[in-house]
SEPALUM-236267 format. One record per residue (C-alpha): x, y, z; chain. Coordinates in Angstrom, 2 decimals. Example, Ala and Ser with C-alpha at 12.3 -4.5 7.8 and 13.67 -1.06 7.14 Angstrom:
BEGIN
<site x="12.30" y="-4.50" z="7.80" chain="A"/>
<site x="13.67" y="-1.06" z="7.14" chain="A"/>
END
This chain:
BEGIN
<site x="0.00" y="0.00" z="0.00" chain="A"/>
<site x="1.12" y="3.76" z="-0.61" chain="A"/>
<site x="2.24" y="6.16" z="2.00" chain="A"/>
<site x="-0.44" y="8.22" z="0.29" chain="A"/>
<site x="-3.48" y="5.35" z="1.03" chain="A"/>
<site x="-2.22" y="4.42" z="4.09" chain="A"/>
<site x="-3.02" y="8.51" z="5.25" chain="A"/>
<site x="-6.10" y="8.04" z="3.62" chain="A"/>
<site x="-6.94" y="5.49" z="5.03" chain="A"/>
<site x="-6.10" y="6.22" z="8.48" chain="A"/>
<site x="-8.18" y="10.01" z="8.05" chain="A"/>
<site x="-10.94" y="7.50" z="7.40" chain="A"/>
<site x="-10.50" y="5.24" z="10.49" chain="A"/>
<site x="-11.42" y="8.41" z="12.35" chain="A"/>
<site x="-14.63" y="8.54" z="12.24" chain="A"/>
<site x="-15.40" y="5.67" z="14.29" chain="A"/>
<site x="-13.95" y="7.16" z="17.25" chain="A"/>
<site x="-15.59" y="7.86" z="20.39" chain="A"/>
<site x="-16.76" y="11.52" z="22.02" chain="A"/>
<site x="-14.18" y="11.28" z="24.21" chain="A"/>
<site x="-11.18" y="11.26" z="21.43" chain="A"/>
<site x="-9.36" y="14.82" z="21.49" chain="A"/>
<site x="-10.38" y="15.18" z="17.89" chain="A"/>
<site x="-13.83" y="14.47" z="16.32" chain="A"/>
<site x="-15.27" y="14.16" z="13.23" chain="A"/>
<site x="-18.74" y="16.76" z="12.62" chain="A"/>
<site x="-20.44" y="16.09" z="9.71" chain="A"/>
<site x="-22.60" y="18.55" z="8.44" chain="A"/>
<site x="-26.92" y="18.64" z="8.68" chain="A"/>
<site x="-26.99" y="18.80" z="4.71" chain="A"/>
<site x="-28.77" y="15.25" z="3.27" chain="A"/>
<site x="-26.89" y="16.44" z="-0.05" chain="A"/>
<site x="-24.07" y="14.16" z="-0.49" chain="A"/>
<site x="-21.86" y="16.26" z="-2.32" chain="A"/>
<site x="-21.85" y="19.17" z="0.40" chain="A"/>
<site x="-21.30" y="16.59" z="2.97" chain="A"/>
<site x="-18.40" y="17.99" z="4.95" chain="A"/>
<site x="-15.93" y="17.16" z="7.81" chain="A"/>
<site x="-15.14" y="19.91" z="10.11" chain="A"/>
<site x="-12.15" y="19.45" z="12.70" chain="A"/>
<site x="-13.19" y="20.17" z="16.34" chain="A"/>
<site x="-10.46" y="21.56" z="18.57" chain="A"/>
<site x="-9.47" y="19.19" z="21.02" chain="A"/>
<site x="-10.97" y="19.84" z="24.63" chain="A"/>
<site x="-7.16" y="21.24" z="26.30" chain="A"/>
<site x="-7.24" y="24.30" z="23.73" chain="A"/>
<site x="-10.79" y="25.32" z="24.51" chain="A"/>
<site x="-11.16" y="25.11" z="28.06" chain="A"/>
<site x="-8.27" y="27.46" z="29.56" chain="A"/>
<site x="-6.03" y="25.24" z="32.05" chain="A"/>
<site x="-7.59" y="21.65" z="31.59" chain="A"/>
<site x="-4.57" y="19.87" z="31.18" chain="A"/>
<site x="-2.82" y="21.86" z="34.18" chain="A"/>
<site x="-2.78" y="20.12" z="37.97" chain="A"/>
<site x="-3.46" y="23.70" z="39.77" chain="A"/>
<site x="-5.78" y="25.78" z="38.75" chain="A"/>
<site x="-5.63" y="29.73" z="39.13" chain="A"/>
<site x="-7.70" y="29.81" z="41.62" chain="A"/>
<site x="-6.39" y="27.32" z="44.27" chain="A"/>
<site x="-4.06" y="28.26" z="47.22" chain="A"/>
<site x="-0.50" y="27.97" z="46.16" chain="A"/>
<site x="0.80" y="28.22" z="49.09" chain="A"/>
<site x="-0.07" y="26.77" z="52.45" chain="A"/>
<site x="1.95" y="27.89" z="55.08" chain="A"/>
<site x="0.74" y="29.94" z="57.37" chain="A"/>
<site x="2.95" y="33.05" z="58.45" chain="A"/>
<site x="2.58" y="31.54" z="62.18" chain="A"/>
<site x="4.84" y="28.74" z="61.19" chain="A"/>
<site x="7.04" y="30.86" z="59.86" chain="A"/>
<site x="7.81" y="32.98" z="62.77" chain="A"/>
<site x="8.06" y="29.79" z="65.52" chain="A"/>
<site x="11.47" y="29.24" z="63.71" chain="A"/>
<site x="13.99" y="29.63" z="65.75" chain="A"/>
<site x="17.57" y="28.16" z="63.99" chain="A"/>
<site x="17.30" y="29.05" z="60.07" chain="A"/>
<site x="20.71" y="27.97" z="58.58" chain="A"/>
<site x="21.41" y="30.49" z="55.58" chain="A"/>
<site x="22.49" y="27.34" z="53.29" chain="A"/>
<site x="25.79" y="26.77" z="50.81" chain="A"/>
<site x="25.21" y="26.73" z="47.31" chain="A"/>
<site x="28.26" y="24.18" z="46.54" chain="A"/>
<site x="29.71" y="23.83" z="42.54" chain="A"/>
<site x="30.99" y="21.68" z="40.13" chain="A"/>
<site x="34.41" y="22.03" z="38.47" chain="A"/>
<site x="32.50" y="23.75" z="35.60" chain="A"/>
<site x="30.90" y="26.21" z="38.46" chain="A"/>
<site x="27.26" y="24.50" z="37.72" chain="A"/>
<site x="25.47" y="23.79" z="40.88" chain="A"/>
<site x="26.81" y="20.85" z="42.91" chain="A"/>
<site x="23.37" y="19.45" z="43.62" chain="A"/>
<site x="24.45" y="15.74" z="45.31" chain="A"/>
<site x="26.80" y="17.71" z="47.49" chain="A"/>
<site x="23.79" y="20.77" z="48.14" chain="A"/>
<site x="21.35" y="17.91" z="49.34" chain="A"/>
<site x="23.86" y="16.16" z="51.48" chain="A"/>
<site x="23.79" y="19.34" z="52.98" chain="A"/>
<site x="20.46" y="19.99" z="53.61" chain="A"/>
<site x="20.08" y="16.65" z="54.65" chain="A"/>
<site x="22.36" y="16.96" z="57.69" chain="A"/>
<site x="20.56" y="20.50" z="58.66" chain="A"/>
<site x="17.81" y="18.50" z="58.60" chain="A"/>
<site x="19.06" y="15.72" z="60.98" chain="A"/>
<site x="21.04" y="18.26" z="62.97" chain="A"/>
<site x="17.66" y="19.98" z="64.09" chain="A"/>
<site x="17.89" y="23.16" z="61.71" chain="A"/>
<site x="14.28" y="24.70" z="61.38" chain="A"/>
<site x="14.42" y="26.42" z="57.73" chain="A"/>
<site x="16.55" y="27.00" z="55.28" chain="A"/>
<site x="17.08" y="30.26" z="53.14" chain="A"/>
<site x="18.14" y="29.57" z="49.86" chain="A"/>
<site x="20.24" y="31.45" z="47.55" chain="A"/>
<site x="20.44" y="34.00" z="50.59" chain="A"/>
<site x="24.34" y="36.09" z="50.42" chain="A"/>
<site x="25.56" y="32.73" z="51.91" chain="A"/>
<site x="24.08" y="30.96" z="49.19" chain="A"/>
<site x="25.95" y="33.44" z="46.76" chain="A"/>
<site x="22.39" y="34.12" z="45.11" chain="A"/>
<site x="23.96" y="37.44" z="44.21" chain="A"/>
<site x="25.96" y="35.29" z="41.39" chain="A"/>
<site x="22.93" y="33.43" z="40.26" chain="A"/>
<site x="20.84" y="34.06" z="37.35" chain="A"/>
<site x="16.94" y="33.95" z="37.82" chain="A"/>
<site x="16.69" y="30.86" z="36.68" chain="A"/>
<site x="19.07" y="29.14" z="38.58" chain="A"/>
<site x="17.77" y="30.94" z="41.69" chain="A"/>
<site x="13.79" y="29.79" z="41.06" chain="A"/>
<site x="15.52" y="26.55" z="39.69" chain="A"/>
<site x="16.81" y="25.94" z="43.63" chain="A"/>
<site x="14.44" y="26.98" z="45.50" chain="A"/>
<site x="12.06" y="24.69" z="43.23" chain="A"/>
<site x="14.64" y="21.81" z="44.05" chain="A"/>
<site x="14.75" y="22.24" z="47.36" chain="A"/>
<site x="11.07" y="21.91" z="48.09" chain="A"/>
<site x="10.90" y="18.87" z="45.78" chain="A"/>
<site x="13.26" y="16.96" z="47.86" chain="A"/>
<site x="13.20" y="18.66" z="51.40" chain="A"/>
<site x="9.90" y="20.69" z="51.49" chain="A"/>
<site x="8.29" y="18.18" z="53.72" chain="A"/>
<site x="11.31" y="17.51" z="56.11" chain="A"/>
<site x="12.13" y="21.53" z="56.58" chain="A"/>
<site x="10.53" y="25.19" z="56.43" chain="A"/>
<site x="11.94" y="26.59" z="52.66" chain="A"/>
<site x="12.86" y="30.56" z="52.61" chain="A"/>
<site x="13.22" y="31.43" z="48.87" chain="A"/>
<site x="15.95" y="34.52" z="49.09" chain="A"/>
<site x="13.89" y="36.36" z="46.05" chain="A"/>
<site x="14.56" y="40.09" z="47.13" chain="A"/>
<site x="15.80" y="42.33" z="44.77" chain="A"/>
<site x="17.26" y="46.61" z="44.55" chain="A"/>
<site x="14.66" y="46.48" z="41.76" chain="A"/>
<site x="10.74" y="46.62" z="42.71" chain="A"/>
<site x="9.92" y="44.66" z="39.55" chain="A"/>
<site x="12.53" y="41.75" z="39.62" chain="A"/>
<site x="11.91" y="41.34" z="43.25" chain="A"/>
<site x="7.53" y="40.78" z="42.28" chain="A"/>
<site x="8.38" y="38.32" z="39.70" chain="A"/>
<site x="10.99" y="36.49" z="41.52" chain="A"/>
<site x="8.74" y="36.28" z="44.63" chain="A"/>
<site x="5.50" y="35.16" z="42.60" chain="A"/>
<site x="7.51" y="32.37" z="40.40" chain="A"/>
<site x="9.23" y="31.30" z="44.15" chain="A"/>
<site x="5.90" y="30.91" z="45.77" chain="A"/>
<site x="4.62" y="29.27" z="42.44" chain="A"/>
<site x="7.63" y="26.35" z="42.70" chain="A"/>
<site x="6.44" y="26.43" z="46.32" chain="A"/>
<site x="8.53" y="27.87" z="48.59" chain="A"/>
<site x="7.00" y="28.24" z="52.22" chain="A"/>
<site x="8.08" y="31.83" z="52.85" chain="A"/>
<site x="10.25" y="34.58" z="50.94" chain="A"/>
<site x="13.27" y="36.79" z="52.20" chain="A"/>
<site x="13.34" y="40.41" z="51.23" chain="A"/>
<site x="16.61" y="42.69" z="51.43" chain="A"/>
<site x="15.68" y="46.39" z="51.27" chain="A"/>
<site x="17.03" y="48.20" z="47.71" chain="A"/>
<site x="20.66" y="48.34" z="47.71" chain="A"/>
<site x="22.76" y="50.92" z="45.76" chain="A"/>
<site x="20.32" y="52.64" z="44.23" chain="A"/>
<site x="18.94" y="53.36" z="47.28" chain="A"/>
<site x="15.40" y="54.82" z="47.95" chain="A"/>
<site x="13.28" y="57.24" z="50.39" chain="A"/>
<site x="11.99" y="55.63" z="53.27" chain="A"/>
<site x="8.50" y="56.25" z="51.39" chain="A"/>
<site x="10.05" y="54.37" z="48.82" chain="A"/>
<site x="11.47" y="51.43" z="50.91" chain="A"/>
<site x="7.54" y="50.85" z="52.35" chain="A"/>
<site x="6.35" y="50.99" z="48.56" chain="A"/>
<site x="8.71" y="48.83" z="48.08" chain="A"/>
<site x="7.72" y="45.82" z="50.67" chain="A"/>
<site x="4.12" y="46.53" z="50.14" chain="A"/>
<site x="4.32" y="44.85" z="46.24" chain="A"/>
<site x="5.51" y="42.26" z="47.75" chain="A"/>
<site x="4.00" y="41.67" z="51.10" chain="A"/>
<site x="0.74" y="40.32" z="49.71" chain="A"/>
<site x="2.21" y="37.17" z="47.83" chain="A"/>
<site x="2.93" y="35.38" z="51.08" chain="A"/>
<site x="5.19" y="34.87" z="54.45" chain="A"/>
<site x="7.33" y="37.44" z="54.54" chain="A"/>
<site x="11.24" y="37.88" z="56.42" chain="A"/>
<site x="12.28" y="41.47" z="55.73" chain="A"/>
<site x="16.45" y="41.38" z="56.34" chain="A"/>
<site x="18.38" y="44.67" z="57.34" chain="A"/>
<site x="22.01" y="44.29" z="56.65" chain="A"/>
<site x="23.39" y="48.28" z="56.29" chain="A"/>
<site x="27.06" y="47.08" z="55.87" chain="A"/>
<site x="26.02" y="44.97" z="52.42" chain="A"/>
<site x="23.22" y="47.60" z="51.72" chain="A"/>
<site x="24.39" y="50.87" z="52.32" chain="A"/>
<site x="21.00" y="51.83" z="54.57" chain="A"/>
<site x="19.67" y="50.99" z="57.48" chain="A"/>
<site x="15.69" y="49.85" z="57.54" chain="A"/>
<site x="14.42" y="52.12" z="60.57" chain="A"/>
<site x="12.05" y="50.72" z="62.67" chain="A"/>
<site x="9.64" y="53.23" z="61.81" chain="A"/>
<site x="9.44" y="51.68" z="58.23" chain="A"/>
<site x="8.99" y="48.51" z="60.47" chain="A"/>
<site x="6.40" y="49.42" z="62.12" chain="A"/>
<site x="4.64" y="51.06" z="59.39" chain="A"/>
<site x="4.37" y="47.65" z="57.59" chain="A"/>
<site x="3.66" y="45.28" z="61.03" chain="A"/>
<site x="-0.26" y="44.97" z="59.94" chain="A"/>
<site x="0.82" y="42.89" z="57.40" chain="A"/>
<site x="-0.47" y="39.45" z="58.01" chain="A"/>
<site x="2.13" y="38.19" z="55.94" chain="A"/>
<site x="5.03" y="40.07" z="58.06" chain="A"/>
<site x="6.52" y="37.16" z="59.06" chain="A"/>
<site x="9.35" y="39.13" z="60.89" chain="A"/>
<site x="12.83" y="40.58" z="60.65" chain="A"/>
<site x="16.05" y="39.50" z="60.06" chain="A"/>
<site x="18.11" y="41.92" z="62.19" chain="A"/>
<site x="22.16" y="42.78" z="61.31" chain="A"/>
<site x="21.98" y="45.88" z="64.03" chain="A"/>
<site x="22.57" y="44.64" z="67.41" chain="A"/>
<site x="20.66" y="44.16" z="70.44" chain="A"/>
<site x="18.70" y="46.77" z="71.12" chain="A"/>
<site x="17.17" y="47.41" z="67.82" chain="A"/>
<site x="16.56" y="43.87" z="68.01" chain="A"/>
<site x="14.62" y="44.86" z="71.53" chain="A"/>
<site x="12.84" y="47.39" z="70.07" chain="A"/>
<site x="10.94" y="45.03" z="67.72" chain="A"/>
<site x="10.19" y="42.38" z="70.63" chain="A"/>
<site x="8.93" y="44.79" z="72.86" chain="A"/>
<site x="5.96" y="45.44" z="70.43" chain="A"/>
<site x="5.34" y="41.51" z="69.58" chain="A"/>
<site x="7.14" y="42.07" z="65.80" chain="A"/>
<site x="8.86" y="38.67" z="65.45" chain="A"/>
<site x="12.94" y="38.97" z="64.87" chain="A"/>
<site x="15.79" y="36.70" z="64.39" chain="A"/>
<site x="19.35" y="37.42" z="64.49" chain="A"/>
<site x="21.64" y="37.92" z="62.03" chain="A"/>
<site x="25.07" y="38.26" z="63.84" chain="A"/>
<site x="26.11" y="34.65" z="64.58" chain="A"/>
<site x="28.42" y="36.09" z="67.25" chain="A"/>
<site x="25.24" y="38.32" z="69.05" chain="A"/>
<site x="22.76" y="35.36" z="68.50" chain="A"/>
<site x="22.72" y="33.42" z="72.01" chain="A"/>
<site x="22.46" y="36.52" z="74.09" chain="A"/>
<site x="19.80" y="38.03" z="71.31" chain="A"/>
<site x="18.17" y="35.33" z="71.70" chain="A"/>
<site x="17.80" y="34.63" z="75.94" chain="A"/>
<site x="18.15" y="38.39" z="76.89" chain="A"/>
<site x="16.65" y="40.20" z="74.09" chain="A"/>
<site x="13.62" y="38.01" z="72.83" chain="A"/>
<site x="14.88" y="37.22" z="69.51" chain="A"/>
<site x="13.05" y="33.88" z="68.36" chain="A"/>
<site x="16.27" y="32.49" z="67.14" chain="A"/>
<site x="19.11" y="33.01" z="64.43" chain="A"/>
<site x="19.56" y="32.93" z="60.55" chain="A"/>
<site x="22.49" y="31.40" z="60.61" chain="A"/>
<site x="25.94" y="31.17" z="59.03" chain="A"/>
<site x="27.90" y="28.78" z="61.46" chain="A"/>
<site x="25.10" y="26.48" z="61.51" chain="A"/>
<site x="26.44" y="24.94" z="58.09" chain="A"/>
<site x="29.14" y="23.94" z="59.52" chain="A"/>
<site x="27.97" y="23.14" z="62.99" chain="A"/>
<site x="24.26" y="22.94" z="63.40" chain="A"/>
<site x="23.89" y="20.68" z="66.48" chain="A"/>
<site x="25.73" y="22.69" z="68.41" chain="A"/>
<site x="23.85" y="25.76" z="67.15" chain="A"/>
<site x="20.17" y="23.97" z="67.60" chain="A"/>
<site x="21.51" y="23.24" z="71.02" chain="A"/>
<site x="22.15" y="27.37" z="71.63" chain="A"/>
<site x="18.99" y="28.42" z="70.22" chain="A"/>
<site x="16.46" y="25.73" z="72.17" chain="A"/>
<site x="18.46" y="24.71" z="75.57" chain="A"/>
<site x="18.46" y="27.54" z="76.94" chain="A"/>
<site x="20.89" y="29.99" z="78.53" chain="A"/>
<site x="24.17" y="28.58" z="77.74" chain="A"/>
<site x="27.26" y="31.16" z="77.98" chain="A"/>
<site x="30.15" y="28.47" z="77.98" chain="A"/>
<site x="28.94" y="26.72" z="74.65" chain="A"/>
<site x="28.52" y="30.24" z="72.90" chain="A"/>
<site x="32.46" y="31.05" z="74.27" chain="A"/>
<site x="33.30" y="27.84" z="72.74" chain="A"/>
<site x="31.74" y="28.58" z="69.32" chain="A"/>
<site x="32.66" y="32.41" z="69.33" chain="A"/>
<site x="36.54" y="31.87" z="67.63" chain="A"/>
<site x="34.62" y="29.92" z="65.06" chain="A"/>
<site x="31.98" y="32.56" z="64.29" chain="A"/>
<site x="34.78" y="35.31" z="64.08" chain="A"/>
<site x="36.94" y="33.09" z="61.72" chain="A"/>
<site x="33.89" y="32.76" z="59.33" chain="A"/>
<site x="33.54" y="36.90" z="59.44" chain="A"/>
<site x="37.48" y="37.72" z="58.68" chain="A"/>
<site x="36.41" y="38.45" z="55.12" chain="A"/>
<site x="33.03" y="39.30" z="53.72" chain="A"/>
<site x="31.06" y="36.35" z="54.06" chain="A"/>
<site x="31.05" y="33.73" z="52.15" chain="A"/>
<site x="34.47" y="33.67" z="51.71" chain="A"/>
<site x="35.31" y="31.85" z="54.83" chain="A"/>
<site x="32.16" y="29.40" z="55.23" chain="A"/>
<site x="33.26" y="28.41" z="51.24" chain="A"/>
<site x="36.83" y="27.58" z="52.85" chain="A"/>
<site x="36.25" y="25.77" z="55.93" chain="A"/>
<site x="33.10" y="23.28" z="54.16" chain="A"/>
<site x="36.29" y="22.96" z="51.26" chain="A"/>
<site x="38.46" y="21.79" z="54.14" chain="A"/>
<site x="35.80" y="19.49" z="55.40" chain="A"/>
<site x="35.77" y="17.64" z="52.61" chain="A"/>
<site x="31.91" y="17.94" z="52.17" chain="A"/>
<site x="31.99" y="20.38" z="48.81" chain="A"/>
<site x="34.84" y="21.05" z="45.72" chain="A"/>
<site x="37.03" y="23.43" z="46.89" chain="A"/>
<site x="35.22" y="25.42" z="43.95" chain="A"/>
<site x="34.66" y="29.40" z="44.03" chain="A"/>
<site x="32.42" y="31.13" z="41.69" chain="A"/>
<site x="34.52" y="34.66" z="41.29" chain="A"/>
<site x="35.05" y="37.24" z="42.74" chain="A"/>
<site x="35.34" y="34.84" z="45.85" chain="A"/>
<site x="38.40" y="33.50" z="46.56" chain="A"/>
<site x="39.50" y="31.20" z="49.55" chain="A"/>
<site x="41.19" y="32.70" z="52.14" chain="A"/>
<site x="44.88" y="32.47" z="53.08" chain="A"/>
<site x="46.93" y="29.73" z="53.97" chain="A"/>
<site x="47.54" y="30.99" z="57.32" chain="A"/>
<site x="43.80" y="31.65" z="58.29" chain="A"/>
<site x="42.92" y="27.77" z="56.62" chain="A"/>
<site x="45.69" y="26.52" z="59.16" chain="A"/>
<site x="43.91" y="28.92" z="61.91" chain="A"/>
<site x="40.71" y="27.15" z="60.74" chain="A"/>
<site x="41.88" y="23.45" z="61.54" chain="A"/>
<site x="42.86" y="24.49" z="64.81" chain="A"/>
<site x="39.27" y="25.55" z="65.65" chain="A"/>
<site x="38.17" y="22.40" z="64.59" chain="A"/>
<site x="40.37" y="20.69" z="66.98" chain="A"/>
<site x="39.02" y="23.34" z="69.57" chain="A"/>
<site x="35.54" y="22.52" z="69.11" chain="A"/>
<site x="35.75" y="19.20" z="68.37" chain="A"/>
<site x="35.84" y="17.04" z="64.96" chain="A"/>
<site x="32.77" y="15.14" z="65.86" chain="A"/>
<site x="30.78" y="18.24" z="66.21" chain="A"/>
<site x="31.13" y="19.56" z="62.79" chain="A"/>
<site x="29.75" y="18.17" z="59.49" chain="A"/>
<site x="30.99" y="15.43" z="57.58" chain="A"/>
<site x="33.07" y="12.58" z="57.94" chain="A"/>
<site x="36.68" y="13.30" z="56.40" chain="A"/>
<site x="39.62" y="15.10" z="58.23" chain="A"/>
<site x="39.95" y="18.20" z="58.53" chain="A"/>
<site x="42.54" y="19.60" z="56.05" chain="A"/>
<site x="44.53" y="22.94" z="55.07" chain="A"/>
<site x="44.33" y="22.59" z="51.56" chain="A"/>
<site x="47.30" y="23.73" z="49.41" chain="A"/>
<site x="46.32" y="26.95" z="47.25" chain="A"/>
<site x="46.71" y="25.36" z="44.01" chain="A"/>
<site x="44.02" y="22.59" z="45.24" chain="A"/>
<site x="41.17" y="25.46" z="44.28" chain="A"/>
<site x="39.25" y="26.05" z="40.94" chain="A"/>
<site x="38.27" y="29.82" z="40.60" chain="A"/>
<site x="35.79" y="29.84" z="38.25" chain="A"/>
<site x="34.74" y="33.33" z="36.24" chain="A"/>
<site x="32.53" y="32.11" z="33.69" chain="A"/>
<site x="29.80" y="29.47" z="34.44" chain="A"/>
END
């Protein structure tokens, strides 16, 4: 048989299908043979808007309320480790995760300034986020770091985020082209209505401080979830005093932020490397000799910008490539020999990871400028 019959005859096969076939068959009402017609009906997906999607428009996206959100009290501001070809190191991100997870870590921001999302395109930040709530979302709270200096990135960002399902969202206040405080509250309001809702103040990375008036202003918000806090302890006792909820973000201030000035807990750097001990100084209690024991550890981490020495000292683990997107680089030889003597301080077992601790010669790191 022809190509040519075979299509014809398969065109005619068509008409005995059933009502519930995609495409149909209508013949026409005319008894005159030679106007007899088929028309082609449109298949059921292209007429009805959204049939073949699982979520409609109008179901609830996302489901967690902004109470949940603020009972967090350790929040580990997660690695985002690479491969030699500085693509994300995924196996090594979820090992990770995984052992904030069994360590007792509450939530996890992702692509935060620890997670470098600074150096990550869009995609790869929604990409991430989406990732993590595939494989961790039921195990751990999800903080999508989808804040932006621009008021339109920062919407779209936080509505795809929420769309992959992220349980809350992280806002940093416009940095470097920096706004009027009537700007900054403009500026949270667009983005306030999408879901739970961590506003961070971090003057040293943005160049201005969010007053607490601005604060305030926005603290009807249902979806306020709280602040991140970079300005010490009494700003962070101004916000407790009136019931706003606020975690720390000075590793080094956390444990007395925490017991003497009612922060609910920390967003954490050291907790990637140490998160047991860090769960333990968040939800024990007072505890003033294990927060001397970990301070060395959280000033190491701070020598440079962050997160040049958290990079390091996970490299030295052994649980990620010793793998920098630039402009990081790994610090100096004599602070990564500093760094396995705090280890020894603190204690091997306590840290993540199951290798020795190591210096690492400098020519054992890939510095990667285009990925």
């Amino acid at each position: 048989m022809s190509v040519a019959c075979q299509q014809m005859s398969a065109f005619k096969s068509c008409t005995s299908w059933g009502n519930d076939s995609p495409f149909r068959l209508v013949r026409s009402n005319s008894t005159n043979t030679r106007n007899r017609s088929a028309r082609w009906a449109s298949p059921k997906a292209a007429v009805i808007p959204n049939f073949h999607l699982p979520m409609r428009s109008f179901e609830v996206k996302n489901r967690t309320s902004t109470d949940e959100i603020k009972s967090l009290r350790l929040i580990t501001a997660i690695k985002t480790p690479y491969l030699p070809d500085g693509r994300f190191d995924l196996e090594a991100y979820d090992a990770l995760v995984n052992m904030q997870i069994e360590n007792g870590a509450d939530g996890v921001i992702v692509g935060g300034t620890t997670g470098e999302g600074q150096l990550m395109s869009w995609d790869e930040h929604i990409m991430l986020i989406g990732h993590t709530i595939n494989c961790f979302g039921t195990s751990i709270k999800v903080i999508g770091n989808t804040g932006s200096n621009s008021t339109r990135e920062a919407i779209h960002a936080t509505e795809q985020g929420f769309a992959v399902g992220m349980h809350a969202a992280l806002h940093i206040n416009p940095y470097y082209g920096k706004t009027s405080l009537e700007g900054l509250i403009s500026h949270f309001k667009c983005v306030l209505p999408m879901g739970p809702t961590i506003i961070y103040n971090v003057p040293s990375r943005t160049g201005q401080d969010i007053p607490p008036t601005v604060i305030h202003s926005l603290s009807s918000n249902p979806n306020l979830a709280g602040i991140k806090e970079c300005m010490g302890h009494n700003r962070i006792q101004t916000y407790t005093q009136t019931n706003i909820t606020t975690w720390s973000g000075n590793d080094d201030e956390c444990h007395d932020s925490r017991w003497d000035h009612g922060a609910t807990g920390v967003i954490s750097v050291a907790s990637n490397l140490v998160p047991g001990l860090m769960q333990e100084l968040m939800f024990e209690g007072k505890n003033l000799s294990l927060n001397l024991k970990l301070l060395p550890l959280m000033k190491w981490l701070f020598c440079e910008p962050n997160p040049i020495g958290l990079n390091t000292a996970l490299a030295q683990l052994g649980v990620v490539r010793p793998i920098f997107r630039l402009p990081y680089v790994p610090l100096p030889l004599e602070k990564r020999v500093e760094f396995v003597e705090i280890v020894k301080g603190i204690g091997r077992e306590n840290f993540i990871g199951e290798k020795d601790v190591q210096v690492l010669d400098d020519d054992e790191f890939i510095l990667v400028g285009r990925y």
